[in-house]
PyMOL Python script that loads the backbone (N, CA, C, O; Angstrom):
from pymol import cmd

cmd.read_pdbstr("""\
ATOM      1  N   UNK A   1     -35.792  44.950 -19.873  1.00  0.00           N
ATOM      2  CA  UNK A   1     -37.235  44.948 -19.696  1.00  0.00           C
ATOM      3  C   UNK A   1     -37.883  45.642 -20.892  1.00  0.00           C
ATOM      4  O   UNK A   1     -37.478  46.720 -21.327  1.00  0.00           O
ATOM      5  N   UNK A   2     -38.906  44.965 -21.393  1.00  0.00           N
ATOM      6  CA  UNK A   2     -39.544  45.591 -22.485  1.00  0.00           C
ATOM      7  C   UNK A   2     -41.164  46.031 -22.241  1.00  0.00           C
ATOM      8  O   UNK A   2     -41.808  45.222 -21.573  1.00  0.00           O
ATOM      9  N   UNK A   3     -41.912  47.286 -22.737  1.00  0.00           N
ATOM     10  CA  UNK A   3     -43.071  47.329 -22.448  1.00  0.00           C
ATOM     11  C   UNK A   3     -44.186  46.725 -23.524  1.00  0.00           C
ATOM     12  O   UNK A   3     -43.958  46.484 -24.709  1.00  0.00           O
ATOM     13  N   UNK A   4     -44.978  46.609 -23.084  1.00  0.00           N
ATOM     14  CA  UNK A   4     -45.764  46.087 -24.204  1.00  0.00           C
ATOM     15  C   UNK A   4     -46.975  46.364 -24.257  1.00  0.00           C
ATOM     16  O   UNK A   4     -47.772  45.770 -23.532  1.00  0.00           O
ATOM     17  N   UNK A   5     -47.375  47.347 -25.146  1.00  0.00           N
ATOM     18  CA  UNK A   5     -49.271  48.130 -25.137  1.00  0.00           C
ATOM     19  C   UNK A   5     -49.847  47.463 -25.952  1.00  0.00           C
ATOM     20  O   UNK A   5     -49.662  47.462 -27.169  1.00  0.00           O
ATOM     21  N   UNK A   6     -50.895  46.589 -25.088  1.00  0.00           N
ATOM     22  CA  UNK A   6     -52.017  45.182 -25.079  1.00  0.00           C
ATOM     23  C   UNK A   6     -53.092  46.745 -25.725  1.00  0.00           C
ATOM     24  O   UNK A   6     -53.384  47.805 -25.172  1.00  0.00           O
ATOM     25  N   UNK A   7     -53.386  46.231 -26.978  1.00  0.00           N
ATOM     26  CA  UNK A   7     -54.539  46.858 -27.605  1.00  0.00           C
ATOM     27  C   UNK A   7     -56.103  46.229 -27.954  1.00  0.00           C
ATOM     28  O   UNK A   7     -56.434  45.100 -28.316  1.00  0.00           O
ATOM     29  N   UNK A   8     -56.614  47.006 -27.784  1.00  0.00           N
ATOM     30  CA  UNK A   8     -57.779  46.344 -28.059  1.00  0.00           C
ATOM     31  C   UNK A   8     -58.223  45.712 -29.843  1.00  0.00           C
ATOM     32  O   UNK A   8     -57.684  46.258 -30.806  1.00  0.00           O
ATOM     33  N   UNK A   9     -59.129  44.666 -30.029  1.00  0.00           N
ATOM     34  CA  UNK A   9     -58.836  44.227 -31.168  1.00  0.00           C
ATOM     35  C   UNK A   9     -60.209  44.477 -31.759  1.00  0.00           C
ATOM     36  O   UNK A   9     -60.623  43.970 -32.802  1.00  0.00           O
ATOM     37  N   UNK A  10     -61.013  45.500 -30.800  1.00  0.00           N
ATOM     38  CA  UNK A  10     -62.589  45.853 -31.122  1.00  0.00           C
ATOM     39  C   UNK A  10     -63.320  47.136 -30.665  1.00  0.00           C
ATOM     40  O   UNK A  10     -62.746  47.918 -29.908  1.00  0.00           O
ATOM     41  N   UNK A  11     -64.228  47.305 -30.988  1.00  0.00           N
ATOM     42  CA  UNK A  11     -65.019  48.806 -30.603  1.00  0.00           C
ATOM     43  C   UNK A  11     -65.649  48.270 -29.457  1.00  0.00           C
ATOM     44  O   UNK A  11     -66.303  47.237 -29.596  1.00  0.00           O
ATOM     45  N   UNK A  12     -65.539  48.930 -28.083  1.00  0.00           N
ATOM     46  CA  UNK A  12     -66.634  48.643 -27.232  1.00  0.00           C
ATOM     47  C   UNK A  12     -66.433  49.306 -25.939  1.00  0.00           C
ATOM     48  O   UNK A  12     -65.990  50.454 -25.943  1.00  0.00           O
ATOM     49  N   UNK A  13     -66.626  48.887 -25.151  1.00  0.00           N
ATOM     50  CA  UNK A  13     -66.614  49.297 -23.828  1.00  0.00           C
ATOM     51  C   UNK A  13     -65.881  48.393 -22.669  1.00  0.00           C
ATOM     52  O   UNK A  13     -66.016  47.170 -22.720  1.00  0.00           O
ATOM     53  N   UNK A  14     -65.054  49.039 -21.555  1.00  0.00           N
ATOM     54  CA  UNK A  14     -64.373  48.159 -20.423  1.00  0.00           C
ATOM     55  C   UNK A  14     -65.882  48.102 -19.770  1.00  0.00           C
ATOM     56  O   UNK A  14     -66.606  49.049 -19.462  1.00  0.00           O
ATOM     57  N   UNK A  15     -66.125  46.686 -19.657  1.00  0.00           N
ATOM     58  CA  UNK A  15     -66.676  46.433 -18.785  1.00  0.00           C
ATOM     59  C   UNK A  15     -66.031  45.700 -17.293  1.00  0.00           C
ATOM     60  O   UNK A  15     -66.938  45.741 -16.461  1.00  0.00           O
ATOM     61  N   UNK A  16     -65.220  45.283 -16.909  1.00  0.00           N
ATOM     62  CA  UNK A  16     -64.819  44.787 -16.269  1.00  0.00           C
ATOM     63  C   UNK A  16     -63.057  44.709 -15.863  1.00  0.00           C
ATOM     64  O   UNK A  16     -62.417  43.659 -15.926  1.00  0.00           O
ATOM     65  N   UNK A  17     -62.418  46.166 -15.411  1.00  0.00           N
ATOM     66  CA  UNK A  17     -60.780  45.318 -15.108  1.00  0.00           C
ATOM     67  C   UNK A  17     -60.784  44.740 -14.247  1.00  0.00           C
ATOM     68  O   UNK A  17     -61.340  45.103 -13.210  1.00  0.00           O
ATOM     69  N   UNK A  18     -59.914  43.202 -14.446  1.00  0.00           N
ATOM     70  CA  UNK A  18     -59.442  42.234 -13.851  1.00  0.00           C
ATOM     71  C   UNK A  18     -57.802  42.078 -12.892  1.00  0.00           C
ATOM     72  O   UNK A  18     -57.547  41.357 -11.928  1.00  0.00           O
ATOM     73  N   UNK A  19     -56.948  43.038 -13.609  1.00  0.00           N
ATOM     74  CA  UNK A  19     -55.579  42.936 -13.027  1.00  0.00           C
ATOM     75  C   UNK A  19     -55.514  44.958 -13.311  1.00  0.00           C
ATOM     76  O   UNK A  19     -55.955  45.858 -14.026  1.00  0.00           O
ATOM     77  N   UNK A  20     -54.623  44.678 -12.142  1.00  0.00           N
ATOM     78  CA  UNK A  20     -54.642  46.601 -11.814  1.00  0.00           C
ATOM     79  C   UNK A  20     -52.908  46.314 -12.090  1.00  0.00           C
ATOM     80  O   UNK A  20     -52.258  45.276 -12.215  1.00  0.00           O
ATOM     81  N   UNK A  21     -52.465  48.071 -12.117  1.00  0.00           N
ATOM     82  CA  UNK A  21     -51.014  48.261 -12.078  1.00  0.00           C
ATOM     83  C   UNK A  21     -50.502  47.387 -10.641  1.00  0.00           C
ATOM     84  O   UNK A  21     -51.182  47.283  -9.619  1.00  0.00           O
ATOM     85  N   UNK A  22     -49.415  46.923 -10.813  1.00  0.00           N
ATOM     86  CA  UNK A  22     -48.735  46.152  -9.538  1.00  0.00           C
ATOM     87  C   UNK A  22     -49.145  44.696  -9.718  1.00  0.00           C
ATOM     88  O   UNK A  22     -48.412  43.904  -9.127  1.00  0.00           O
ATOM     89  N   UNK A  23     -50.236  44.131 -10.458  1.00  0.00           N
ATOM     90  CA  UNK A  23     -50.596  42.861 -10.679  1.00  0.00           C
ATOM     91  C   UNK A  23     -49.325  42.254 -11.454  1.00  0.00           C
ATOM     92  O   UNK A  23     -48.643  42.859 -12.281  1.00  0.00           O
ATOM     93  N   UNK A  24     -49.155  40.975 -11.030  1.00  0.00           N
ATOM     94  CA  UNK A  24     -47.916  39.941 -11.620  1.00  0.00           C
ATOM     95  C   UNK A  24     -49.374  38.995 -12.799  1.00  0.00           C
ATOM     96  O   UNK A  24     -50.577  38.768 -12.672  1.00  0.00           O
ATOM     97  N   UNK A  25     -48.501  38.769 -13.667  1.00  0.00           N
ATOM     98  CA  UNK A  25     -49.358  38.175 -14.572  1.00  0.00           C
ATOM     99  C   UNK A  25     -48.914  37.011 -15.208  1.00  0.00           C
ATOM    100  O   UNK A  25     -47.695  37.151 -15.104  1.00  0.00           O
ATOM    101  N   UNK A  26     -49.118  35.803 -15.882  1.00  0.00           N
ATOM    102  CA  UNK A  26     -48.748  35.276 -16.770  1.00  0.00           C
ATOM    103  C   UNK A  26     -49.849  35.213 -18.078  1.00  0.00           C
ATOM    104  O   UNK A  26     -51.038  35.513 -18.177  1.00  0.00           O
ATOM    105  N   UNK A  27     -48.674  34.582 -19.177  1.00  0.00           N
ATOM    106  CA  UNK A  27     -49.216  34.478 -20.409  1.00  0.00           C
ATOM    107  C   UNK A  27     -50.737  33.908 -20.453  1.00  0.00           C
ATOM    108  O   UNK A  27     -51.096  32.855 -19.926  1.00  0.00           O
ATOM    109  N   UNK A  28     -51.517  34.755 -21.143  1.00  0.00           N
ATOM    110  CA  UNK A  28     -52.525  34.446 -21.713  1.00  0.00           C
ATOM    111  C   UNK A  28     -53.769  34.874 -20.089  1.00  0.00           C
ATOM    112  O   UNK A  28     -54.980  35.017 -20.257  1.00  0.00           O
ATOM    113  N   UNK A  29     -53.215  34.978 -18.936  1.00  0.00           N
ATOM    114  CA  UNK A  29     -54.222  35.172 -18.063  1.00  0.00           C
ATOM    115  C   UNK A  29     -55.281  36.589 -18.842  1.00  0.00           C
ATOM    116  O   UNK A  29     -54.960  37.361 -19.746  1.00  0.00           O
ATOM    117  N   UNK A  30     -56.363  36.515 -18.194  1.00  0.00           N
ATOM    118  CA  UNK A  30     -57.178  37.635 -18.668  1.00  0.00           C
ATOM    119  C   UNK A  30     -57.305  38.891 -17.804  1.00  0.00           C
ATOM    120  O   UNK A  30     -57.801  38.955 -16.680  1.00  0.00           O
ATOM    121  N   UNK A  31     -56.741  39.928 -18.567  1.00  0.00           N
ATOM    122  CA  UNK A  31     -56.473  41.208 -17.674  1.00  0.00           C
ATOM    123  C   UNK A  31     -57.719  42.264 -18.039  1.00  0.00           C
ATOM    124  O   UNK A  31     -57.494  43.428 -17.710  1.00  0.00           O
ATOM    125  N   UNK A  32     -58.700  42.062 -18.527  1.00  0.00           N
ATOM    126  CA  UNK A  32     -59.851  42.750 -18.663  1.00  0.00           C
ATOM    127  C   UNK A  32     -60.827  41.946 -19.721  1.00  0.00           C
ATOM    128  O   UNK A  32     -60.492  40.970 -20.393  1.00  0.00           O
ATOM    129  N   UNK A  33     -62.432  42.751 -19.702  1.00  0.00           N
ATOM    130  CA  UNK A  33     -63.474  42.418 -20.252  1.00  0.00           C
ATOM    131  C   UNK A  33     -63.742  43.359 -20.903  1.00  0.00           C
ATOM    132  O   UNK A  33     -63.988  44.474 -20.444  1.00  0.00           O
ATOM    133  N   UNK A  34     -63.735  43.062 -22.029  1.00  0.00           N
ATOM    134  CA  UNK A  34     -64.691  44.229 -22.906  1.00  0.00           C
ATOM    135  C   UNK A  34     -66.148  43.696 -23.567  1.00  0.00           C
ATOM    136  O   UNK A  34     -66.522  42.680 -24.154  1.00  0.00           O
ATOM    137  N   UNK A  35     -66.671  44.790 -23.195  1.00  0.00           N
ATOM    138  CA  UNK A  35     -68.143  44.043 -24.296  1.00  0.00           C
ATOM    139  C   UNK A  35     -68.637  45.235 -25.068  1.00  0.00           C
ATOM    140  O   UNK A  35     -68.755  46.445 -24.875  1.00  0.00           O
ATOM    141  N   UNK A  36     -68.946  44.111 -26.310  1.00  0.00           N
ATOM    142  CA  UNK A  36     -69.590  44.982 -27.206  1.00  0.00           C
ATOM    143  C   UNK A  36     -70.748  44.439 -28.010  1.00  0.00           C
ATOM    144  O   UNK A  36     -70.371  43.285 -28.214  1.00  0.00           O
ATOM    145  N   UNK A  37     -71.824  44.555 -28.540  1.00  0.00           N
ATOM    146  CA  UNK A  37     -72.837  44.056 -29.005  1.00  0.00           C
ATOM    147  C   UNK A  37     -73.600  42.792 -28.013  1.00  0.00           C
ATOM    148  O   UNK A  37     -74.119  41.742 -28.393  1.00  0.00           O
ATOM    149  N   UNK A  38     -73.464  43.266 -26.808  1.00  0.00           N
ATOM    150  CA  UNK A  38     -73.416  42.353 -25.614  1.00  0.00           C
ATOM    151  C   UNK A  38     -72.920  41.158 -25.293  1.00  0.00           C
ATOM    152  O   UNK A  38     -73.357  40.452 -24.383  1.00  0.00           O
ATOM    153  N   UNK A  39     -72.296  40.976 -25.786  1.00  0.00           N
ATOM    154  CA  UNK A  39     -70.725  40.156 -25.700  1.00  0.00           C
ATOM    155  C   UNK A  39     -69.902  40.341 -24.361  1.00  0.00           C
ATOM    156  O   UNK A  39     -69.822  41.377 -23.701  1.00  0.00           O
ATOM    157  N   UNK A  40     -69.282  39.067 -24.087  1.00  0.00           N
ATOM    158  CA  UNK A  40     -68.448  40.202 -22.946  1.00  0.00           C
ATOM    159  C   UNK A  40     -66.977  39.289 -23.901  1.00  0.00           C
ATOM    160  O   UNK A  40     -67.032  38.120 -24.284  1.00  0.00           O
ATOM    161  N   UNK A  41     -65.879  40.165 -24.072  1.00  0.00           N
ATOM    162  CA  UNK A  41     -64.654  40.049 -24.912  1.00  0.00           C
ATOM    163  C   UNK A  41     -63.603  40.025 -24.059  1.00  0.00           C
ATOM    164  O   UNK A  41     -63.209  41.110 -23.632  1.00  0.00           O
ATOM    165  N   UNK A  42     -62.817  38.588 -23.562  1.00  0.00           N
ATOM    166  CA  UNK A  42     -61.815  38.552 -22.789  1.00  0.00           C
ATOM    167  C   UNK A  42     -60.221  39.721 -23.433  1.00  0.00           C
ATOM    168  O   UNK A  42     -60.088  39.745 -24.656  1.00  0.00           O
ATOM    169  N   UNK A  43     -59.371  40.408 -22.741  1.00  0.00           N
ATOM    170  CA  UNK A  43     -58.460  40.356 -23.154  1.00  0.00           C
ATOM    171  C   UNK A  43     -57.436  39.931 -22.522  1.00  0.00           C
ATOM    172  O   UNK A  43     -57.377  40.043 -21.297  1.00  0.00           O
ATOM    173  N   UNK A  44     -56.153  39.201 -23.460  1.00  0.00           N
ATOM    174  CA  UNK A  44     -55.623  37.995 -22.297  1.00  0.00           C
ATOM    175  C   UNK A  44     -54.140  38.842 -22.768  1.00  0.00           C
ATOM    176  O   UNK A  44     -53.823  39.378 -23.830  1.00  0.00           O
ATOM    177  N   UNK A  45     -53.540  38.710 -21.673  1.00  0.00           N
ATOM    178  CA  UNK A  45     -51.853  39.176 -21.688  1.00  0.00           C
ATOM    179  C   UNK A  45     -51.021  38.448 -22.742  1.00  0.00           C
ATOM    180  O   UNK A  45     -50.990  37.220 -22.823  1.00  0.00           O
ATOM    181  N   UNK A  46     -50.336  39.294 -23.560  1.00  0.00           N
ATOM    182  CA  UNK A  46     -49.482  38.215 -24.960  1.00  0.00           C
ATOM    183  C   UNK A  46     -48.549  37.465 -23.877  1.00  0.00           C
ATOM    184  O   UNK A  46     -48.583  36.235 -23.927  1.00  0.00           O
ATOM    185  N   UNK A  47     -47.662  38.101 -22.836  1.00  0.00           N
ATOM    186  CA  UNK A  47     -46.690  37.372 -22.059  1.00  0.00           C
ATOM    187  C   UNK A  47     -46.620  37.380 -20.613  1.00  0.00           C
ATOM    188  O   UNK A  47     -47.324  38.019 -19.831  1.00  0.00           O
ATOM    189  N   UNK A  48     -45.911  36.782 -20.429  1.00  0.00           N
ATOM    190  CA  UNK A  48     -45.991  36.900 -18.897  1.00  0.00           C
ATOM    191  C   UNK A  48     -45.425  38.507 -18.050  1.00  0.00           C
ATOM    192  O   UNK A  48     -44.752  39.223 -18.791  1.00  0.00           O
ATOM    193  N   UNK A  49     -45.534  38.754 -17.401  1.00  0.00           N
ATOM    194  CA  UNK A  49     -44.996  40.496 -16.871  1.00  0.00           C
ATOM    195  C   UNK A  49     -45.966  40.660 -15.577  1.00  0.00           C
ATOM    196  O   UNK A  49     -46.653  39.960 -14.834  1.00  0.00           O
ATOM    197  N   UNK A  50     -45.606  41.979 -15.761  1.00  0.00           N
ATOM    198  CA  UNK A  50     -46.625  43.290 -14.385  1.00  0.00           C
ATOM    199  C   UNK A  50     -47.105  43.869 -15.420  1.00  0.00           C
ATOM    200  O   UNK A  50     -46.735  44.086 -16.574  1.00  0.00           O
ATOM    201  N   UNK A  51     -48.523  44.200 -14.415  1.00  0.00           N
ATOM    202  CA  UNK A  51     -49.247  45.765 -15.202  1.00  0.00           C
ATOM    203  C   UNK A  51     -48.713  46.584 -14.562  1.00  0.00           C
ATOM    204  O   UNK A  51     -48.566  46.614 -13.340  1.00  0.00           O
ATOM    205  N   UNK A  52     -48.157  47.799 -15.852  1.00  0.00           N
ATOM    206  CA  UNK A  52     -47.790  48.979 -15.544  1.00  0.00           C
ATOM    207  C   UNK A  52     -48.915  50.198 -15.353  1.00  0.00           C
ATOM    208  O   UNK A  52     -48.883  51.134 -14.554  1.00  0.00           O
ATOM    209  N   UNK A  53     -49.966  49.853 -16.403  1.00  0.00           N
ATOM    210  CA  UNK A  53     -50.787  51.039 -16.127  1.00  0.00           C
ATOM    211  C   UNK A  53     -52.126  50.719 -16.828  1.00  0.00           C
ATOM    212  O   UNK A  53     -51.967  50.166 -17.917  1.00  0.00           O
ATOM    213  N   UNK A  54     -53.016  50.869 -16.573  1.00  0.00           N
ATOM    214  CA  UNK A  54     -54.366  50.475 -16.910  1.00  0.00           C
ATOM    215  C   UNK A  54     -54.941  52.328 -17.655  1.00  0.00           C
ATOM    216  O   UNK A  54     -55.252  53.309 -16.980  1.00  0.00           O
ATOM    217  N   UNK A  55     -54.903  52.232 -18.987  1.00  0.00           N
ATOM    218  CA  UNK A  55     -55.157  53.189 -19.538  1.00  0.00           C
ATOM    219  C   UNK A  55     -56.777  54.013 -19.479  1.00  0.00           C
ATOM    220  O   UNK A  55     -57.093  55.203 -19.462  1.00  0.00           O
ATOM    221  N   UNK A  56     -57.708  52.505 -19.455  1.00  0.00           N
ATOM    222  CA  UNK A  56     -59.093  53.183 -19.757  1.00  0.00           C
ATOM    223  C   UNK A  56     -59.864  52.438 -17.988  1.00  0.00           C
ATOM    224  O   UNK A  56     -59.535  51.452 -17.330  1.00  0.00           O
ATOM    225  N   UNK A  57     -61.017  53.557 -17.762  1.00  0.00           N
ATOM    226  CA  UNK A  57     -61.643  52.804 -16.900  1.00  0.00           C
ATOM    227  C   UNK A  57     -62.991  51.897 -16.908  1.00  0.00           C
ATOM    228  O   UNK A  57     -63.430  51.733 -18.046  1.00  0.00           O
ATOM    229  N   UNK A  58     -63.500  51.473 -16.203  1.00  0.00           N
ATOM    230  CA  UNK A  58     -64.739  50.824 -16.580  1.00  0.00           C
ATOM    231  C   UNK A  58     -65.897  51.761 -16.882  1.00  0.00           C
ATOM    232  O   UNK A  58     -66.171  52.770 -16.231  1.00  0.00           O
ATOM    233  N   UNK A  59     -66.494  51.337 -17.872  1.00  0.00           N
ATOM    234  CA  UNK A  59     -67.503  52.144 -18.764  1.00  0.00           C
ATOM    235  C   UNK A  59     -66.801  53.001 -19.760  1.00  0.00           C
ATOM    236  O   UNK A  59     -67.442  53.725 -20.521  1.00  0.00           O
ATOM    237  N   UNK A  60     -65.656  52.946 -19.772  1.00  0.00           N
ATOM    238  CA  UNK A  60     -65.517  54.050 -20.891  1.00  0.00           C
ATOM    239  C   UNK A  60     -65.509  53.346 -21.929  1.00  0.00           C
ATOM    240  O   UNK A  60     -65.353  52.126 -21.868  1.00  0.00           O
ATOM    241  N   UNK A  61     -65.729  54.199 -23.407  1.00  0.00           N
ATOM    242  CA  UNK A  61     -65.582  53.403 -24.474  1.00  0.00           C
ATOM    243  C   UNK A  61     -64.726  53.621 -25.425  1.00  0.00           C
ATOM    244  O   UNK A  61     -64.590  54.674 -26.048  1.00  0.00           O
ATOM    245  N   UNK A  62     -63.976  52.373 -25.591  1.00  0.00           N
ATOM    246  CA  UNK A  62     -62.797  52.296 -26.813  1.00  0.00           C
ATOM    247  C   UNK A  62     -62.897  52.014 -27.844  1.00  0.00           C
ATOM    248  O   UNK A  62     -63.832  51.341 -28.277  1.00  0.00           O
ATOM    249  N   UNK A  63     -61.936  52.466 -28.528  1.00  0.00           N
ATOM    250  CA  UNK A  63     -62.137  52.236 -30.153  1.00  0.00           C
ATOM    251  C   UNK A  63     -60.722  50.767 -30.594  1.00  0.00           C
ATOM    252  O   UNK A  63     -59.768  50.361 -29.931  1.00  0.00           O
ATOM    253  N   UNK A  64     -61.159  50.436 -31.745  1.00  0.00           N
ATOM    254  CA  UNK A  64     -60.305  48.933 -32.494  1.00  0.00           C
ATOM    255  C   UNK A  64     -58.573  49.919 -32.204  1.00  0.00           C
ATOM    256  O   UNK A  64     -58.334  51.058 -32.605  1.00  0.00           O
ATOM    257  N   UNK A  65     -57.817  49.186 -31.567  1.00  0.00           N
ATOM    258  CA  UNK A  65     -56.109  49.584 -31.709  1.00  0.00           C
ATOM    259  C   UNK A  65     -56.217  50.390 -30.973  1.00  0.00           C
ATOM    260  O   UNK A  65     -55.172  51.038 -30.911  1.00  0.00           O
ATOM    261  N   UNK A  66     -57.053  50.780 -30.249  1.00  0.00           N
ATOM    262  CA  UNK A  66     -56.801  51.964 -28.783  1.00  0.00           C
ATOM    263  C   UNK A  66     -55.726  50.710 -27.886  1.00  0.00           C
ATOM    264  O   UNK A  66     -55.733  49.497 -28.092  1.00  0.00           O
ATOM    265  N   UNK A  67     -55.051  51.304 -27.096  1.00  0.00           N
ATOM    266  CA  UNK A  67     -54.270  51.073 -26.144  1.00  0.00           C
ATOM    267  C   UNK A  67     -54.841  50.764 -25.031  1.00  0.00           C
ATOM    268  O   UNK A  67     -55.412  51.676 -24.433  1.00  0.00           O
ATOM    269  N   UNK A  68     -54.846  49.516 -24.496  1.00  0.00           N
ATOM    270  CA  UNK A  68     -55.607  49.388 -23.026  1.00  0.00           C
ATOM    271  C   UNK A  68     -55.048  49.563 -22.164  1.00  0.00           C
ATOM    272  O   UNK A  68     -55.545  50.356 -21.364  1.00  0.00           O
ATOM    273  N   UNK A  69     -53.588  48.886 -21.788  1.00  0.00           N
ATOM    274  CA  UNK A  69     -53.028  48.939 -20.274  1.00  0.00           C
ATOM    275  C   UNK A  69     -51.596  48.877 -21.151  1.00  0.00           C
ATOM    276  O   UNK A  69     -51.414  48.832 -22.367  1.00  0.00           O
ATOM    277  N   UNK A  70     -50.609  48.893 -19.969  1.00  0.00           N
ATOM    278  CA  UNK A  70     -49.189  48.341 -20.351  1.00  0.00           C
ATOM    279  C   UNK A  70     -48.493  47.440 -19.602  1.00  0.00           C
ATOM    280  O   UNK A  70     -48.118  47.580 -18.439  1.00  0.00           O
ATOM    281  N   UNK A  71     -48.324  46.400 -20.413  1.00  0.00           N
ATOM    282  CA  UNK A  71     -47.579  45.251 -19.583  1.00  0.00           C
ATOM    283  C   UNK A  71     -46.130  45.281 -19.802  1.00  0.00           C
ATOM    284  O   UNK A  71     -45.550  45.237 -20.887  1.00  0.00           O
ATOM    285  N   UNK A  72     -45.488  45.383 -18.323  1.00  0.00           N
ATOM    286  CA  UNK A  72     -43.852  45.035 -18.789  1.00  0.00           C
ATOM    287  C   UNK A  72     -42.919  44.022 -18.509  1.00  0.00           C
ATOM    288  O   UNK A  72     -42.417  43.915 -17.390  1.00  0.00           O
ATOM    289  N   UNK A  73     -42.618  43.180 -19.555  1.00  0.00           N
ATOM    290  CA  UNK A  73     -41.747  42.096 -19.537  1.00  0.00           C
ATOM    291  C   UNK A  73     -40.627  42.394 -18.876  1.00  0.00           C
ATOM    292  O   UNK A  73     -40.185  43.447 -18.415  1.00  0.00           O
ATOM    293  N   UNK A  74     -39.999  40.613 -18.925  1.00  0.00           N
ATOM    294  CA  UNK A  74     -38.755  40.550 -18.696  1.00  0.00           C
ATOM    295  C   UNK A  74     -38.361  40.705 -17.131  1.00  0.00           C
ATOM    296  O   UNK A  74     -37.180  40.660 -16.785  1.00  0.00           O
TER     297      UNK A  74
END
""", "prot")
cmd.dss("prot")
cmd.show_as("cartoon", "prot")
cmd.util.cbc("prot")
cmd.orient("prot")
């Protein structure tokens, strides 16, 4: 089993988690919303797995390569 920390690819804010720890996932589903410049910014799972841990909560704000959640393969 491998883990895998889904980063963010922008400055902004969780507006919306979609899949919590214990969620089964596949590739590309969307496991949160971020928005920024009022945008809302899907982020989609690289592979299929579970969420292990949902790092940030809604409203907080992240920075580009912050760490969002952890998904673990395999």
């Amino acid at each position: 089993m491998a883990d895998i920390r889904v980063k963010s690819e922008i400055a902004g804010s969780v507006w919306k988690i979609l899949k919590r720890p214990g969620d089964a996932v596949a590739a590309e589903d969307e496991l949160l919303l971020l928005e920024s410049m009022k945008m809302e910014i899907p982020v989609a799972a690289p592979r299929a797995g579970t969420v292990q841990e949902v790092l940030f909560a809604e409203g907080e704000t992240v920075a580009e390569g912050d760490v969002l959640l952890v998904l673990r393969t395999g």
